[in-house]
PLY file of the C-alpha trace (Angstrom):
ply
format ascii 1.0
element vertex 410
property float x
property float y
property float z
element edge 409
property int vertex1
property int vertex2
end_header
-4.94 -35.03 -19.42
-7.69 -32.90 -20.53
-8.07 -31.15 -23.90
-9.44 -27.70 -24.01
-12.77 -28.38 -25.00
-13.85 -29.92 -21.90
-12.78 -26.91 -19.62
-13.63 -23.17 -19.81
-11.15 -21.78 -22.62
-8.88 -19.16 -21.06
-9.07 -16.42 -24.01
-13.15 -16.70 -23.93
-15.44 -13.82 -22.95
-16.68 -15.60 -19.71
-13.27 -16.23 -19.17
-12.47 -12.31 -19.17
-15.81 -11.54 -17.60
-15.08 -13.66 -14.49
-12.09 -16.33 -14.51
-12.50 -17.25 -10.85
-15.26 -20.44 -11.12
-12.80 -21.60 -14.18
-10.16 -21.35 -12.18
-11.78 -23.77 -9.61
-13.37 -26.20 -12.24
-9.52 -26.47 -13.52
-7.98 -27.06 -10.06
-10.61 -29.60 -9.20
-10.48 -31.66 -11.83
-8.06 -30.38 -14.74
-4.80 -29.03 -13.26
-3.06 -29.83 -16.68
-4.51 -28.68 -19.56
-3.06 -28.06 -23.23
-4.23 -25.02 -24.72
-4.02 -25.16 -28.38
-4.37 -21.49 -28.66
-1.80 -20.60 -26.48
0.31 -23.56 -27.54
1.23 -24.12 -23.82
0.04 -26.49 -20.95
-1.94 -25.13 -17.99
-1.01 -24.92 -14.15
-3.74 -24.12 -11.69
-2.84 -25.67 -8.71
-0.34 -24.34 -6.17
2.19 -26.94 -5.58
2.52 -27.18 -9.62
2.68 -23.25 -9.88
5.03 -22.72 -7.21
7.04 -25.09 -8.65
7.55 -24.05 -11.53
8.72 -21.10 -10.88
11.05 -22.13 -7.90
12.61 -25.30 -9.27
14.66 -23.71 -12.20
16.32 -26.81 -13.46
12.94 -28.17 -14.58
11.02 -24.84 -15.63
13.52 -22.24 -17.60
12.32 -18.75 -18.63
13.47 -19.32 -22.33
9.51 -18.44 -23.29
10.78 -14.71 -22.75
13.05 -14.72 -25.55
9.79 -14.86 -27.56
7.48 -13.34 -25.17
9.35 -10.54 -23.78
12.80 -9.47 -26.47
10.66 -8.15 -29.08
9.19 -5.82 -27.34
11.74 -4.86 -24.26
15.36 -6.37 -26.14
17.23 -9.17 -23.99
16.08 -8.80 -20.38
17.68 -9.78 -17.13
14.48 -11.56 -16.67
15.85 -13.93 -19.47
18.96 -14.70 -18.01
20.12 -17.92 -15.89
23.20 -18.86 -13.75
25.83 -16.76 -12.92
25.20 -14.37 -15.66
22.01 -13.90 -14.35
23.00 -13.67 -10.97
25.73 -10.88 -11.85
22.96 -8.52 -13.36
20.55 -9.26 -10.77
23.16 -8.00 -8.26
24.01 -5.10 -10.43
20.01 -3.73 -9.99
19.17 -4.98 -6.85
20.60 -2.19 -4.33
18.34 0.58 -5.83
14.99 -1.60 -4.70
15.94 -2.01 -0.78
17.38 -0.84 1.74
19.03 2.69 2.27
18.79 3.86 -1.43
14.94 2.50 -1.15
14.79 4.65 2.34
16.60 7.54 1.23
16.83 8.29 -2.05
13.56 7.11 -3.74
10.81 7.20 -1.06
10.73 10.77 -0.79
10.51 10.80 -4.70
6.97 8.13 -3.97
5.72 10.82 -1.42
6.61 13.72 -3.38
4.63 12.66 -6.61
1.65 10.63 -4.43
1.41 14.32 -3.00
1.13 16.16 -6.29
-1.55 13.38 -7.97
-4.09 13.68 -5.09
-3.42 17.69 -5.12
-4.96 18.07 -8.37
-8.39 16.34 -7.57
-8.57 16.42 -4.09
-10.29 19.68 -3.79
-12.73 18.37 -6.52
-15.17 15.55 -4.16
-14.82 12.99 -6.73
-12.33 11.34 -9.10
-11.62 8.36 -10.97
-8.98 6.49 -8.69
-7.82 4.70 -11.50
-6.95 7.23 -14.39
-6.34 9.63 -11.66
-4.18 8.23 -9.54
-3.64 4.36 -9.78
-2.31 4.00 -13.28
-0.11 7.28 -13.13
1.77 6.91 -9.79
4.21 4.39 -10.34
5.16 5.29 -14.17
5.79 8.60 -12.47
7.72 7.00 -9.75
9.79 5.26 -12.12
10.55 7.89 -14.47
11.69 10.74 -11.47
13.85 7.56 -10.01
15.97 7.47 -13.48
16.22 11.13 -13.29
14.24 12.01 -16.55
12.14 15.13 -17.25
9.13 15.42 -15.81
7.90 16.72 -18.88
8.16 13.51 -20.47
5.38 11.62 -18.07
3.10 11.07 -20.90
5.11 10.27 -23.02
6.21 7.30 -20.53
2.65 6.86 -19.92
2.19 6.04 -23.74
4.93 3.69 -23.55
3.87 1.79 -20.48
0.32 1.61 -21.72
1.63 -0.15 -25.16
4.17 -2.18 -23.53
1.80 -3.69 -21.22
-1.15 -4.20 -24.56
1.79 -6.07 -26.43
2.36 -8.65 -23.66
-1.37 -9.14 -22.87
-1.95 -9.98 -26.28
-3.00 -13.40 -26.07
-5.27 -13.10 -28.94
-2.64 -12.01 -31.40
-4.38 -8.39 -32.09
-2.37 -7.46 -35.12
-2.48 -4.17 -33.99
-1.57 -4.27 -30.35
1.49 -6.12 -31.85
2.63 -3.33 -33.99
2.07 -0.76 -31.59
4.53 -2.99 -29.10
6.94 -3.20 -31.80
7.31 0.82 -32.66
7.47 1.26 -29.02
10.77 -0.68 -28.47
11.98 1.20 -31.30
10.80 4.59 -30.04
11.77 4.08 -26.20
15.53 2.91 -27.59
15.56 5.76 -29.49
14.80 8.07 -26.59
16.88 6.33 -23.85
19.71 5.28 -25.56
21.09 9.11 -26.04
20.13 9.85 -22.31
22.56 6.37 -20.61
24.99 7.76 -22.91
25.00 11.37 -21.34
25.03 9.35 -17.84
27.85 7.73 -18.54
29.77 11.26 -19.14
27.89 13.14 -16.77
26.65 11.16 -14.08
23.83 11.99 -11.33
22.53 10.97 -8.07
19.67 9.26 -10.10
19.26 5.29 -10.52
20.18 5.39 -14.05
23.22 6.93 -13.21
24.06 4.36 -10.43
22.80 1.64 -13.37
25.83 3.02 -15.41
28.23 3.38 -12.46
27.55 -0.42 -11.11
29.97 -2.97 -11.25
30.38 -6.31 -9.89
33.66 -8.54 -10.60
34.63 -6.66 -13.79
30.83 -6.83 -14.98
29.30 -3.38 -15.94
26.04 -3.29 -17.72
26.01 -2.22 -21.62
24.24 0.68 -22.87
21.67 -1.85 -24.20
21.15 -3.98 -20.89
20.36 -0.73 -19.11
18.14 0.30 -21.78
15.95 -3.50 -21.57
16.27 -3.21 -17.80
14.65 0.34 -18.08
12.28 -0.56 -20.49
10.83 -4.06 -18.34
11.33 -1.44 -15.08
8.44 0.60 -16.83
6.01 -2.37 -17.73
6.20 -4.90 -14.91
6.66 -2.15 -12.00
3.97 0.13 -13.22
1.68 -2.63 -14.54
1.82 -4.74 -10.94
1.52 -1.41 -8.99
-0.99 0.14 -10.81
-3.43 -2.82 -10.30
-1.94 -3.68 -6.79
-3.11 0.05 -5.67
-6.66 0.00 -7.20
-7.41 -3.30 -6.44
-6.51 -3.32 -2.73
-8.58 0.47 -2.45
-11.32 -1.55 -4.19
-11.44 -4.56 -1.92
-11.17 -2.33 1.11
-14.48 -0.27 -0.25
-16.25 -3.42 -0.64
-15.58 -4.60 2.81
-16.25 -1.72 4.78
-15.41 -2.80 8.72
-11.96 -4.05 7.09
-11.60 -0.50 5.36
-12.82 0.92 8.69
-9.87 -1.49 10.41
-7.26 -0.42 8.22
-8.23 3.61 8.24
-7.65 3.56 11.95
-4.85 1.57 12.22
-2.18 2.00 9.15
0.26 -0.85 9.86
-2.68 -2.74 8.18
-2.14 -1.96 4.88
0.89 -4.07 4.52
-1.51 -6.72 5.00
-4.26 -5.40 2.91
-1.96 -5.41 0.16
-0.41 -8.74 0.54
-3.96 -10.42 0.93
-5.15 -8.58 -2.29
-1.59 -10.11 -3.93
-3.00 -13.04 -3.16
-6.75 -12.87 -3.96
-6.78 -10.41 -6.98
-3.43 -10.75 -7.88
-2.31 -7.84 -11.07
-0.77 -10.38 -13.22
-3.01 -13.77 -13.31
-0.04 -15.88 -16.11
3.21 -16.03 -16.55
4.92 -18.34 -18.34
7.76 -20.70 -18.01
9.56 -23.40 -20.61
10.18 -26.75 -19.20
14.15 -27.96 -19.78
12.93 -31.60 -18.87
9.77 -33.94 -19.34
7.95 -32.61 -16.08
5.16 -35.12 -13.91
2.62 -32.52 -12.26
-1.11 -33.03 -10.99
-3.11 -34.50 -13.96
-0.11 -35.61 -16.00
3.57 -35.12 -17.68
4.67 -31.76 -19.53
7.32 -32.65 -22.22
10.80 -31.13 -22.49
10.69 -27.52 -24.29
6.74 -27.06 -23.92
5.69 -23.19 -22.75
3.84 -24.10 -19.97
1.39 -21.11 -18.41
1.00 -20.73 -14.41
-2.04 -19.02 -13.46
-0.99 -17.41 -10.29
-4.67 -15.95 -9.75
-5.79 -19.66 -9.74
-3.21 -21.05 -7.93
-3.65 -18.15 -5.30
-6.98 -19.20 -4.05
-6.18 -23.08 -3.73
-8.39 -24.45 -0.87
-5.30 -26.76 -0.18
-3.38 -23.91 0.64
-5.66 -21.44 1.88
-8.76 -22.05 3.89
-11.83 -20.19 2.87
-9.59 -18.89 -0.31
-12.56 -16.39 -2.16
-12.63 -14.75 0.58
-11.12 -11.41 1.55
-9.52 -11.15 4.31
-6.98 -8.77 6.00
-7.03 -10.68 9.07
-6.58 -14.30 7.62
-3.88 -16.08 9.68
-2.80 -18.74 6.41
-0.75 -15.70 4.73
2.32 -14.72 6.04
2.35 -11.05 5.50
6.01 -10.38 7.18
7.15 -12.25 3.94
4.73 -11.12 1.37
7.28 -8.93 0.29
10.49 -11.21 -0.29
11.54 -14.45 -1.87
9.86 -16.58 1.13
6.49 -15.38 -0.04
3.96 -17.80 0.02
1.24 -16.15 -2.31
2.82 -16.04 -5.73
2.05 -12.98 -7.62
5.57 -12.05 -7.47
6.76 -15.45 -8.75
9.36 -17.71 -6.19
13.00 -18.70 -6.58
15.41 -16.71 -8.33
13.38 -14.66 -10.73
11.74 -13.03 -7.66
10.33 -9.90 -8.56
13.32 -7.34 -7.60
11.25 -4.41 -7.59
8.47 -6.11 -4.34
9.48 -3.52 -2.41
9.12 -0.68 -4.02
6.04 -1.76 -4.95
5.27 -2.16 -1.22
6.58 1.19 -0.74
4.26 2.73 -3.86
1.26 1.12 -2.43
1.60 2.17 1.45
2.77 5.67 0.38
-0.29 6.03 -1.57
-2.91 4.32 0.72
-1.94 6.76 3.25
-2.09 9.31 1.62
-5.04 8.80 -0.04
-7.04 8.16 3.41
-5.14 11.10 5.09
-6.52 13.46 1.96
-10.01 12.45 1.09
-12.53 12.06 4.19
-15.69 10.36 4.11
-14.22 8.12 0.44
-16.42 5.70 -0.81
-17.95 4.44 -4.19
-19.21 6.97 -6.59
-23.34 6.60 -6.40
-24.57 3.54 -8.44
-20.76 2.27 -9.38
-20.37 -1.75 -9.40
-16.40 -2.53 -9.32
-15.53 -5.19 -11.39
-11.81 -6.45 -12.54
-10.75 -6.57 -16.71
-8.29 -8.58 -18.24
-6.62 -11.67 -18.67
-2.87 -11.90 -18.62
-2.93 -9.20 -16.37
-6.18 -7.95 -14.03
-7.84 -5.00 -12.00
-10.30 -2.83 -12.00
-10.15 -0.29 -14.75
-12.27 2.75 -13.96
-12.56 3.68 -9.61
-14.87 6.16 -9.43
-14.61 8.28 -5.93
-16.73 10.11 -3.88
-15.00 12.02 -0.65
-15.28 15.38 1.00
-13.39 18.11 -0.58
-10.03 19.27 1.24
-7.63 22.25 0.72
-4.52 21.52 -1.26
-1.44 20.48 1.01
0.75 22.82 1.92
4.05 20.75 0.96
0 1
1 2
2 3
3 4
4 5
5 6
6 7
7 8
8 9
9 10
10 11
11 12
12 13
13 14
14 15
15 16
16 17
17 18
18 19
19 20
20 21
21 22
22 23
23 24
24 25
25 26
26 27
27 28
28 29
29 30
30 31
31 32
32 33
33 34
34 35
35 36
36 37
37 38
38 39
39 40
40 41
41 42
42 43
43 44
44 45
45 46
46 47
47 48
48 49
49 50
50 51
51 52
52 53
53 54
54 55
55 56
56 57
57 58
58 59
59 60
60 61
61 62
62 63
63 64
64 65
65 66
66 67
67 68
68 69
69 70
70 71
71 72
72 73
73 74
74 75
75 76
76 77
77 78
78 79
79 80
80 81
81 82
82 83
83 84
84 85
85 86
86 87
87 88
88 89
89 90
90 91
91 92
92 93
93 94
94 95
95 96
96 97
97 98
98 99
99 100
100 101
101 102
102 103
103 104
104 105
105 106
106 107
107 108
108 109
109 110
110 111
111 112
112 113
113 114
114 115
115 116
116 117
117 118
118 119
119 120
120 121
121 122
122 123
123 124
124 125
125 126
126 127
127 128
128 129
129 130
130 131
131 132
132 133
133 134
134 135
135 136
136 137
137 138
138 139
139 140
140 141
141 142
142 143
143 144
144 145
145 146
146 147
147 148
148 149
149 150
150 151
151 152
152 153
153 154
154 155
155 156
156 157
157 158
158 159
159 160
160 161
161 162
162 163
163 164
164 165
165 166
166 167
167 168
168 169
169 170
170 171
171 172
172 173
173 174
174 175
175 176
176 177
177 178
178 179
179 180
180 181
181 182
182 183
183 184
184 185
185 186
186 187
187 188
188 189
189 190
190 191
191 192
192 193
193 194
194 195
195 196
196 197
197 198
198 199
199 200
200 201
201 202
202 203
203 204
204 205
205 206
206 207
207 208
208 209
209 210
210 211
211 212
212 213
213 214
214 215
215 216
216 217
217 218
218 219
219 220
220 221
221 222
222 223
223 224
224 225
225 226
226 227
227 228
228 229
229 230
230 231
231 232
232 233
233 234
234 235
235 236
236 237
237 238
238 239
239 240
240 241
241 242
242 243
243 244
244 245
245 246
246 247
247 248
248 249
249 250
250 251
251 252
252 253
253 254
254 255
255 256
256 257
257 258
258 259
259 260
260 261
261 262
262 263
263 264
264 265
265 266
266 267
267 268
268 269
269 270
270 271
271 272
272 273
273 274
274 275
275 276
276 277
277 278
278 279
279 280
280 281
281 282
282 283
283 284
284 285
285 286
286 287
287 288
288 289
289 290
290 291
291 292
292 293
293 294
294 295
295 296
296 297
297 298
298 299
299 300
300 301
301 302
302 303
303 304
304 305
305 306
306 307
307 308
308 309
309 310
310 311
311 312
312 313
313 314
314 315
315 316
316 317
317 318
318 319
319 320
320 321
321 322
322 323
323 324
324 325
325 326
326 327
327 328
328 329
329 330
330 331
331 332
332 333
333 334
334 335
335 336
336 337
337 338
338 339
339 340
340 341
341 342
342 343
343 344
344 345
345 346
346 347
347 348
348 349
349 350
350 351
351 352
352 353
353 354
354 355
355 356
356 357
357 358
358 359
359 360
360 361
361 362
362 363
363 364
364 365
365 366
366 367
367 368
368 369
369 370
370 371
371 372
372 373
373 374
374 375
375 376
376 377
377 378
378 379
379 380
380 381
381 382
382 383
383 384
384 385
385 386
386 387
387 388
388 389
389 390
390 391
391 392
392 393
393 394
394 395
395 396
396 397
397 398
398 399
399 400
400 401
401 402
402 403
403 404
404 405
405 406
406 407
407 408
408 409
């Protein structure tokens, strides 16, 4: 087994700059790694990533009780069995199917609508600030049926939420911020479940109060968590999922040109990018037993970290794997979206990401959209994309050029 001093250190400034050689000097020749920093052994290669997060005797998710509760309270995320199972069950109808359809996908078109409306007439905007990052906290706060008023406020929240997670370094700071956040968000949406519960609506947080399987209802606190993790991990994976598939698309321009004319593409624009920029590049597991993987044995009760965005572009599992491709015929994109996914930025197994499909549904909504609204879009003059962060990745600033339309008339 390696130590870290022999491979690039993941918390280092080339590291953040560009982790993508690292991430092939670590498959090739150190797929297990211990980290002193991070206290936790290193994954890069697929079969040891997917692993770990399908086989969930071995690999446990008891890291979130340190990672996660402090900032969100006891997750479902955190939960195993049947008691995990139950709450999983309780959420799950909102994110597919009918209520998906129905219910929330006119509330996706409605606010992709109003976003682009305020710059579209304007020739240029930043994609990111714009658009990208506000969509799905937006999204998420008209699905529970809050004011619309309170957007950035949520905003805030999501911004802090995702800071305190990233926060591999420890930042003091970032940590305190995370901290008055739970305290602030529990103080907001505590009083609001409540009023659900006596008055209930045609929103998800009233069909989070009304749901019951075999007895099981959730508590006002499980709804808050579940509300609180809804906000982080949906808006931080679609955020980054929408600018960096519009950013690959730009850079590859008969593959943009491919996907403008022909819009059942986009599902596998957006799977492709899952795979080869994927938004969250860690997550971590806890190992219940000693664990053998490529390069060596994990012990029992280690925090072990799976880079998916290494894993992801694994020449054993994908040919040709820094490259982008739309067309590549190694990714299944019919199952991008479910638990028989083969990339892994939405995990495997049980702990699946529930909310894949609305993500799906944020990121073709928007796409569309976006190329329906603004003709001629391209990169701002003299603008170099490039991706930021660790823990999670994507491009922070996507500066626009297009020719100015009328706003729509809907």
């Amino acid at each position: 087994m390696a130590t870290a001093q022999q491979i690039p250190d993941i918390l280092s400034p080339d590291f953040a700059a560009d982790p993508y050689p690292a991430y092939r000097v670590m498959r090739e020749d150190f797929p297990l790694i211990w980290h002193e920093p991070t206290q936790s052994y290193v994954l890069s290669r697929y079969e040891d990533v997917a692993r770990a997060f399908k086989d969930g005797a071995a690999y446990t998710t008891d890291n979130y009780d340190w990672q996660l509760e402090p900032v969100h309270g006891k997750t479902i995320v955190q939960l195993s069995g049947r008691e995990h199972s139950v709450r999983r069950a309780l959420v799950a109808p909102a994110f597919r199917g009918s209520d998906l359809q129905e219910k929330f996908l006119p509330v996706i078109e409605r606010n992709s609508r109003e976003l682009i409306d305020g710059f579209r007439h304007a020739g240029e905007a930043d994609l990111v600030d714009a658009f990208a990052t506000r969509l799905p906290v937006n999204v998420i706060a008209d699905m529970l049926g809050l004011d619309k008023a309170d957007h950035d406020r949520f905003h805030g929240w999501y911004t802090s939420i995702v800071a305190f997670l990233g926060n591999l370094a420890a930042d003091p700071e970032v940590h305190a911020a995370g901290l008055r956040t739970r305290v602030e968000f529990a103080d907001y949406m505590v009083p609001i479940i409540q009023d659900r519960r006596r008055d209930p609506g045609d929103d998800l947080l009233s069909s989070l109060c009304r749901a019951e399987i075999d007895g099981v209802r959730m508590s006002d606190e499980d709804i808050k968590s579940f509300c609180s993790l809804l906000l982080s991990a949906g808006g931080e994976t679609t955020d980054k999922a929408i600018a960096s598939t519009l950013t690959s698309l730009l850079k590859h321009p008969e593959q943009f040109a491919a996907v403008r004319a022909d819009r059942s593409l986009i599902g596998r624009a957006l799977a492709e990018t899952l795979r080869h920029t994927p938004p969250v590049h860690m997550i971590m597991r806890q190992t219940a037993t000693e664990v053998t993987v490529s390069g060596g044995t994990i012990p029992a009760g280690a925090t072990v970290t799976c880079l998916i965005g290494a894993a992801n572009r694994d020449a054993d599992r994908y040919r040709d794997p820094d490259r982008f491709d739309v067309f590549r015929d190694d990714l299944n994109a019919t199952t991008a979206f479910s638990a028989a996914a083969d990339h892994l930025a939405f995990a495997l197994g049980r702990h699946f990401c529930v909310g894949a499909l609305l993500a799906k549904a944020e990121v073709e909504t928007g796409l569309n959209q976006l190329l329906d609204d603004l003709p001629d879009l391209r990169f701002a003059d003299g603008f170099e994309p490039r991706e930021e962060g660790v823990f999670t990745r994507g491009p922070t600033s996507l500066p626009v050029r297009f020719t100015p339309t009328a706003q729509s008339a809907t």
